[in-house]
N, C-alpha and C positions, 0 to 999 in steps of 0.2 A: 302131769305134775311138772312145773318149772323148776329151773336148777336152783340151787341157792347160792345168793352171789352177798350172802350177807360177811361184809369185812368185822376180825375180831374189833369189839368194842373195848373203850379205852380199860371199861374193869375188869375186862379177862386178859386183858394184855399186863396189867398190873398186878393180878392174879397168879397168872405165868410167872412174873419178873420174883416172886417170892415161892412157886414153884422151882423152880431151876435155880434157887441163888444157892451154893454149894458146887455146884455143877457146872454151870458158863460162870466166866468169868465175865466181870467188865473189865471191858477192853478199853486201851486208852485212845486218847485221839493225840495226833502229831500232823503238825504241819510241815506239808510237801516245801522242799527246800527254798524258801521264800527270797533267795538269792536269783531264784528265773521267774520273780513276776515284773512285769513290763507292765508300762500303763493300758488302763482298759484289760488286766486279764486276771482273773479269776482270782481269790483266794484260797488256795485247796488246803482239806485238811483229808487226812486216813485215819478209818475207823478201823484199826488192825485186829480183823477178828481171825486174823492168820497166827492169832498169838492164842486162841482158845484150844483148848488139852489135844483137840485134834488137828487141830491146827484152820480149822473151818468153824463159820455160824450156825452150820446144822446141827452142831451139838442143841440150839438153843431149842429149836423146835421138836425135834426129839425127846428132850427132857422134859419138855412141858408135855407131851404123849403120854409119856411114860410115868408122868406124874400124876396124869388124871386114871391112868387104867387100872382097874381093881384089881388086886393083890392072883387071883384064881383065875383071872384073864391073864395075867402077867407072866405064870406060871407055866401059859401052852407055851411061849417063847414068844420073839419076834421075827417078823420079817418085814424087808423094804425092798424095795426096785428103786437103783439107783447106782450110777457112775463111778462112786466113789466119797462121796464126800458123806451126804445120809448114810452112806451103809455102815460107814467109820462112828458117825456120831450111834447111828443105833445100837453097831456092836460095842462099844464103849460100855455105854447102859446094860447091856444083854449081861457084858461082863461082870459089870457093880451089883447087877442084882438077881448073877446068878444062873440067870437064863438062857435055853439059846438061840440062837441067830441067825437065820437065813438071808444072804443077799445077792438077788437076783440082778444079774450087772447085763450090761450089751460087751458083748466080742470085742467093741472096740476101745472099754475102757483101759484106763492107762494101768500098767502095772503096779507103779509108786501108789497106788493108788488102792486097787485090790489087794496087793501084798501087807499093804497096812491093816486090811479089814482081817485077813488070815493070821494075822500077829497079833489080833483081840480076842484071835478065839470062834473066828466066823466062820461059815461056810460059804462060800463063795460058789454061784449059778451063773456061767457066762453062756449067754443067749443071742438068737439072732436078734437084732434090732428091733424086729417088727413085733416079737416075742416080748421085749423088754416093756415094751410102749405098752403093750396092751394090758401088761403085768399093772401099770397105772391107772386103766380105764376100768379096771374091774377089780386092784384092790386086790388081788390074789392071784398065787400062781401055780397051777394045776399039781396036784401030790405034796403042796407044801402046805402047815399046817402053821399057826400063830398069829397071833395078832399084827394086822398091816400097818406098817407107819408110813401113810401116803409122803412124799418128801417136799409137796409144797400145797397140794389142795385138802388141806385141811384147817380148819378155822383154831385148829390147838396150836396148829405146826408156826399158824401165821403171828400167833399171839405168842408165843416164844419167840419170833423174828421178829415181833413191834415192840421186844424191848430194847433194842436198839437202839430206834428213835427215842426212845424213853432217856438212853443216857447220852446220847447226842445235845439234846435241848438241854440237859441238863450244863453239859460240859459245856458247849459252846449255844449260849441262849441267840445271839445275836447271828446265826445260821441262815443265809438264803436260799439253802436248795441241799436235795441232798441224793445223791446218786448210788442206785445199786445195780446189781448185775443182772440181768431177766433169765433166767432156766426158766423155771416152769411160772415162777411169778410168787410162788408165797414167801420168799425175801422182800422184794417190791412193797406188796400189797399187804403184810404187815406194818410194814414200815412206814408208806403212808395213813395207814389207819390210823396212829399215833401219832405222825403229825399231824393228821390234819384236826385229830382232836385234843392238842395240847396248843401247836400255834399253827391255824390252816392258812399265813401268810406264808409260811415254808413250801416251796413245790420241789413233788418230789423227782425223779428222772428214772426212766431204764435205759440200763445199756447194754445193746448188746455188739455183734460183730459181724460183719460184711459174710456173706454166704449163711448165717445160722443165726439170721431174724424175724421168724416169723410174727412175733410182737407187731414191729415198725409194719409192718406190711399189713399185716389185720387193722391197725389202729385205722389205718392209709383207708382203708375201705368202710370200717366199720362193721366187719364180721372176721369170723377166722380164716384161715388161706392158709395153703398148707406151700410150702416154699420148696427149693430145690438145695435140701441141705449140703455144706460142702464140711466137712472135718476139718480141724486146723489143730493148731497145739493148744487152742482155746477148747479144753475138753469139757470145762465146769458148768457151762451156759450153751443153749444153742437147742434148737430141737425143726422138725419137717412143722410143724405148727401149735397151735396153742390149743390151752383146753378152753373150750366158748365160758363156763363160768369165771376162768381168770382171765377174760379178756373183757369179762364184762365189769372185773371190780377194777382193773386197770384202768377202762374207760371212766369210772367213777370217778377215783382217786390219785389219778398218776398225772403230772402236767406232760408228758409226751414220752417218747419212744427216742433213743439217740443212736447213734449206728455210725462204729467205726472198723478200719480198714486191722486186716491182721499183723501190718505192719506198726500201725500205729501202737496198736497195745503191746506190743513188742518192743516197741519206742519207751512206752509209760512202765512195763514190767522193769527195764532196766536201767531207768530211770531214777525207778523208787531205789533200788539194788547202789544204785550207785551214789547216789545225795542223802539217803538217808538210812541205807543198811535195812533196808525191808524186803523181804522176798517174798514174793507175791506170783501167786497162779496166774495164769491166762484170764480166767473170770473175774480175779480181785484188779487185777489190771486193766480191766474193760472201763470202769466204772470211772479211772484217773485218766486214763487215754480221751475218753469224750470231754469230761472238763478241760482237759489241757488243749483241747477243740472249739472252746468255748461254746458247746452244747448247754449247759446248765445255766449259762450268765456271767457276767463280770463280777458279781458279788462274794459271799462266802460263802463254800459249797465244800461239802463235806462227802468224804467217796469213801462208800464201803465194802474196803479191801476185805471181802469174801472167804480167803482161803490164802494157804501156801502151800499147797502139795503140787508141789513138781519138784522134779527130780533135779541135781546142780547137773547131771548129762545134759536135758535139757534148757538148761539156763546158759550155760558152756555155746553150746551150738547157738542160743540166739544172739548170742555176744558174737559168734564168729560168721553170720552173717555178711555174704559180699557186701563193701563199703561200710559197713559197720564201724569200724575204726576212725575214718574218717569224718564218719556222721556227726561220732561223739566229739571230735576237733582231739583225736590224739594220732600218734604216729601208728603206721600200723605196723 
């Protein structure tokens, strides 16, 4: 049997968007401080889903999970495999409706991060790596019991994250490109789902980050490639490779793969911090770093800031960064 690489359709993506309305907020969009655009570059605008209850988009795809799952499935509890950011949106939910929570994280998630998921009310499972991964590819993790909320390869998860696009076109119709952060891909490949069945002159971009792309690399060949991952402060995005059905709806749906340097998003995180008072994770920042690269085009292109869970310890240290001071043109 073949995988199935079918992307949510516009009416379950709309379907979603009135599953979850109580629950995600719409997020607004604001434009990147339009005082640094030069000719030929970019119009950016941020989709701040750093401002949803968890401060992440994965609340969206979660709740539309957890909106479809019957009351007595609902009941065993849930569990997810995930970093930080799904485990926060599922134990949110776990919490609203009672249930509870298991989430199976890797050893090397951030703290700001799990500490948040243990302040909902979660149990927290910190595993090797390898452990973690395969908690993905099988949807379960050995002695734990609940219903799995896969955090990107699921067709419910994608259609809560294609209502994004849904208020994007709304907000700004006149949109050339729209850019998000590649983890595992069902941010992405929601996202273009909806565009491309609302207005498919919009293309849309993934971004990720130097040492933790196996995307850009799969795309490069045309199958999956497993990469030689490197960790950075970019915790939210990034993996050894991809799973073959989201590489296959990438290849569908996606106008390319963009890849930039840890520096650079580094650049764009404080950036946004500084011109427009947005604090934004390593992942949400991936997404403005490429456009400010001009990866997506000279047009209007809209980046969606993914998350804010980082911690101000680590926003402090990227600010104090040798030459940092100088970079931004102030005294040090």
């Amino acid at each position: 049997m073949g995988l199935d690489v079918t992307p949510p359709a516009l009416e379950r993506i709309e379907e979603a968007r009135r599953a979850i309305a109580g629950t995600a907020l719409r997020t607004p969009l604001l434009r990147l401080d339009p005082t640094r655009r030069r000719k030929n570059s970019p119009d950016i605008y941020l989709k701040l889903e750093n401002l949803q209850p968890i401060g992440s988009f994965k609340i969206r795809g979660a709740a539309a999970v957890v909106a479809a799952t019957p009351a007595k499935e609902l009941a065993r509890g849930l569990v997810t495999a995930s970093a930080g950011n799904m485990a926060q949106g599922v134990a949110w939910l776990a919490r609203e409706h009672g249930v509870s929570c298991t989430v199976v994280a890797p050893e090397s998630a951030p703290l700001v991060k799990t500490d948040a998921v243990e302040r909902l009310g979660a149990r927290v499972l910190r595993v090797p790596f390898a452990d973690w991964w395969r908690a993905f590819e099988e949807r379960r993790y050995p002695g734990v019991e609940g219903v799995f909320v896969h955090a990107f390869d699921d067709v419910r998860v994608m259609a809560g994250n294609g209502t994004i696009a849904l208020e994007i076109l709304e907000d700004l119709p006149e949109v050339d490109a729209i850019v998000t952060p590649w983890g595992g891909g069902g941010l992405t490949c929601g996202v273009a789902a909806a565009a491309r069945a609302l207005q498919p002159a919009v293309q849309v971009f993934a971004a990720e980050v130097e040492g933790a792309a196996p995307l850009a690399a799969s795309l490069e060949v045309g199958e999956p490639r497993t990469i030689e991952y490197r960790p950075s402060f970019v915790d939210g995005i990034g993996s050894p490779t991809v799973f073959p059905q989201m590489l296959a709806r990438a290849q569908d749906l996606v106008a390319g793969g963009l890849v930039v340097s840890v520096d650079a998003v580094a650049d764009a995180l404080l950036l946004m911090a500084e011109r427009n008072h947005v604090i934004a994770e390593g992942a949400g920042a991936c997404p403005v770093a490429c456009a400010l690269a001009g990866g997506a085009g000279e047009g209007t292109v809209v980046c969606v800031v993914s998350g804010g869970s980082i911690s101000l310890e680590e926003v402090a240290a990227l600010m104090s960064r040798p030459g940092e001071a100088a970079r931004r043109g102030r005294p040090a």
